[in-house]
matplotlib code that plots the C-alpha trace (Angstrom):
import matplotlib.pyplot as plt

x = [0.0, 2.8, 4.2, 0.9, 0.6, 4.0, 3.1, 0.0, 1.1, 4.3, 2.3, 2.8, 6.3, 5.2, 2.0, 3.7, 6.0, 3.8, 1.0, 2.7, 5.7, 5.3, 1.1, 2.2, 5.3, 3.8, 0.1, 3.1, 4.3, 1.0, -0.1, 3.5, 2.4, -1.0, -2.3, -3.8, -1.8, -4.4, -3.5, 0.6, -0.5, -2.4, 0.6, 3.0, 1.2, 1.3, 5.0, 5.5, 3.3, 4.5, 8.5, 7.5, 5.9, 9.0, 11.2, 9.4, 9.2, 13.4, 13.7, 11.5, 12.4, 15.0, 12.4, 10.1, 12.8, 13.6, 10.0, 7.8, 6.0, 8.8, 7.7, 8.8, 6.1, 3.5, 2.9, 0.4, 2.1, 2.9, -0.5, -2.1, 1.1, 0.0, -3.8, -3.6, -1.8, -4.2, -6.7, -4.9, -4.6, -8.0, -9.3, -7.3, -9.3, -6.1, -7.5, -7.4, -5.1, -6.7]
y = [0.0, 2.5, 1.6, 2.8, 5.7, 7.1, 6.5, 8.5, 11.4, 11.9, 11.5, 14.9, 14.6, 12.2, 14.0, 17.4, 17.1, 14.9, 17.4, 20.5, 20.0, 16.6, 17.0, 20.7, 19.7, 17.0, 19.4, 22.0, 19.6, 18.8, 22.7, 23.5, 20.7, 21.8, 24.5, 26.8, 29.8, 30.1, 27.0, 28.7, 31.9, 29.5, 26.8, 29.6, 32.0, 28.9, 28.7, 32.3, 32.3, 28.8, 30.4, 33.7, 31.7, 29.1, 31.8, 33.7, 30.5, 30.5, 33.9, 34.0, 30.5, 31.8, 34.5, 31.6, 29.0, 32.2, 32.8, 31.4, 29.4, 27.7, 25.3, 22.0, 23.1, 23.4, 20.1, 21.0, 23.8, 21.9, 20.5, 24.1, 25.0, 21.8, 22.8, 26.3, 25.7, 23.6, 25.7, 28.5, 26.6, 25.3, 29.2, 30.2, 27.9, 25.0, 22.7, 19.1, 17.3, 14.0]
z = [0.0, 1.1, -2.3, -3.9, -2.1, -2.5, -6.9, -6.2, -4.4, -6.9, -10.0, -10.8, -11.3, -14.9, -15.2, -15.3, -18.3, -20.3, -20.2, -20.2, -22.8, -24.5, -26.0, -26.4, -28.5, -30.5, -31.1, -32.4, -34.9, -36.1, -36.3, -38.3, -40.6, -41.1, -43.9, -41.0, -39.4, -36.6, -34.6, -35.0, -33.7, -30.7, -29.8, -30.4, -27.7, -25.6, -26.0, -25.1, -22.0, -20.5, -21.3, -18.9, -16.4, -16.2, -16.2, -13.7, -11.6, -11.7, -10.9, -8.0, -6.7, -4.4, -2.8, -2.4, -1.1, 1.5, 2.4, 5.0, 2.0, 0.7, -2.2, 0.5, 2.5, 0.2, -1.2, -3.6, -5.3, -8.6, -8.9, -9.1, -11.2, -13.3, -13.0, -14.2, -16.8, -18.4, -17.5, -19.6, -22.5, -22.3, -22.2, -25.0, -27.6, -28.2, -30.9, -30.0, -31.9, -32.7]

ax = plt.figure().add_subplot(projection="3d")
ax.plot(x, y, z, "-o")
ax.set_aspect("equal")
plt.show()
Protein backbone atom coordinates (compact mmCIF):
# COMPACT_ATOMS: atom_id res chain seq x y z
CA UNK A 1 0.00 0.00 0.00
CA UNK A 2 2.80 2.46 1.09
CA UNK A 3 4.22 1.56 -2.33
CA UNK A 4 0.92 2.81 -3.90
CA UNK A 5 0.60 5.71 -2.14
CA UNK A 6 4.01 7.13 -2.48
CA UNK A 7 3.07 6.49 -6.87
CA UNK A 8 -0.02 8.51 -6.21
CA UNK A 9 1.12 11.36 -4.45
CA UNK A 10 4.27 11.86 -6.93
CA UNK A 11 2.30 11.55 -10.02
CA UNK A 12 2.81 14.86 -10.80
CA UNK A 13 6.34 14.57 -11.31
CA UNK A 14 5.22 12.23 -14.89
CA UNK A 15 2.03 14.04 -15.22
CA UNK A 16 3.66 17.37 -15.34
CA UNK A 17 6.00 17.10 -18.35
CA UNK A 18 3.78 14.92 -20.29
CA UNK A 19 0.99 17.43 -20.24
CA UNK A 20 2.68 20.53 -20.23
CA UNK A 21 5.71 19.96 -22.80
CA UNK A 22 5.26 16.65 -24.46
CA UNK A 23 1.14 16.97 -26.04
CA UNK A 24 2.17 20.68 -26.44
CA UNK A 25 5.30 19.73 -28.45
CA UNK A 26 3.77 16.99 -30.45
CA UNK A 27 0.14 19.41 -31.09
CA UNK A 28 3.14 21.98 -32.44
CA UNK A 29 4.35 19.64 -34.94
CA UNK A 30 0.97 18.81 -36.13
CA UNK A 31 -0.14 22.69 -36.35
CA UNK A 32 3.47 23.53 -38.30
CA UNK A 33 2.44 20.72 -40.59
CA UNK A 34 -0.99 21.84 -41.08
CA UNK A 35 -2.26 24.55 -43.88
CA UNK A 36 -3.80 26.79 -41.04
CA UNK A 37 -1.82 29.85 -39.43
CA UNK A 38 -4.41 30.12 -36.63
CA UNK A 39 -3.45 26.99 -34.58
CA UNK A 40 0.56 28.74 -35.02
CA UNK A 41 -0.53 31.94 -33.73
CA UNK A 42 -2.40 29.51 -30.67
CA UNK A 43 0.62 26.84 -29.80
CA UNK A 44 2.99 29.56 -30.43
CA UNK A 45 1.18 31.97 -27.71
CA UNK A 46 1.33 28.92 -25.60
CA UNK A 47 4.99 28.65 -25.97
CA UNK A 48 5.53 32.28 -25.10
CA UNK A 49 3.30 32.26 -21.99
CA UNK A 50 4.45 28.76 -20.53
CA UNK A 51 8.51 30.37 -21.26
CA UNK A 52 7.52 33.65 -18.88
CA UNK A 53 5.90 31.73 -16.45
CA UNK A 54 8.96 29.07 -16.16
CA UNK A 55 11.18 31.82 -16.20
CA UNK A 56 9.38 33.70 -13.70
CA UNK A 57 9.18 30.53 -11.63
CA UNK A 58 13.38 30.53 -11.73
CA UNK A 59 13.66 33.88 -10.89
CA UNK A 60 11.54 34.01 -7.95
CA UNK A 61 12.41 30.49 -6.67
CA UNK A 62 15.02 31.84 -4.42
CA UNK A 63 12.37 34.50 -2.80
CA UNK A 64 10.15 31.57 -2.41
CA UNK A 65 12.79 29.01 -1.07
CA UNK A 66 13.62 32.24 1.54
CA UNK A 67 9.97 32.82 2.45
CA UNK A 68 7.78 31.42 5.03
CA UNK A 69 5.98 29.44 2.00
CA UNK A 70 8.84 27.73 0.66
CA UNK A 71 7.70 25.31 -2.25
CA UNK A 72 8.80 22.00 0.53
CA UNK A 73 6.12 23.11 2.49
CA UNK A 74 3.50 23.41 0.19
CA UNK A 75 2.91 20.13 -1.23
CA UNK A 76 0.45 20.98 -3.59
CA UNK A 77 2.08 23.80 -5.30
CA UNK A 78 2.93 21.88 -8.58
CA UNK A 79 -0.48 20.51 -8.93
CA UNK A 80 -2.12 24.06 -9.06
CA UNK A 81 1.10 25.03 -11.20
CA UNK A 82 -0.01 21.82 -13.32
CA UNK A 83 -3.83 22.83 -13.00
CA UNK A 84 -3.59 26.34 -14.17
CA UNK A 85 -1.80 25.69 -16.83
CA UNK A 86 -4.18 23.55 -18.36
CA UNK A 87 -6.68 25.66 -17.53
CA UNK A 88 -4.85 28.50 -19.60
CA UNK A 89 -4.57 26.61 -22.53
CA UNK A 90 -8.02 25.33 -22.26
CA UNK A 91 -9.30 29.17 -22.19
CA UNK A 92 -7.30 30.20 -25.04
CA UNK A 93 -9.31 27.94 -27.61
CA UNK A 94 -6.09 25.03 -28.18
CA UNK A 95 -7.54 22.67 -30.89
CA UNK A 96 -7.44 19.11 -30.00
CA UNK A 97 -5.05 17.27 -31.89
CA UNK A 98 -6.73 13.95 -32.74
Amino acid sequence: MSRFWTLVTQLHILSGPVLMLLYPLYASVVAIESTSKLDDEQWLAYWIIYSFLTLMEMVLQPVLEWSVLALDDFPLFFSFQLQDLLRLRDRMGFLVVT
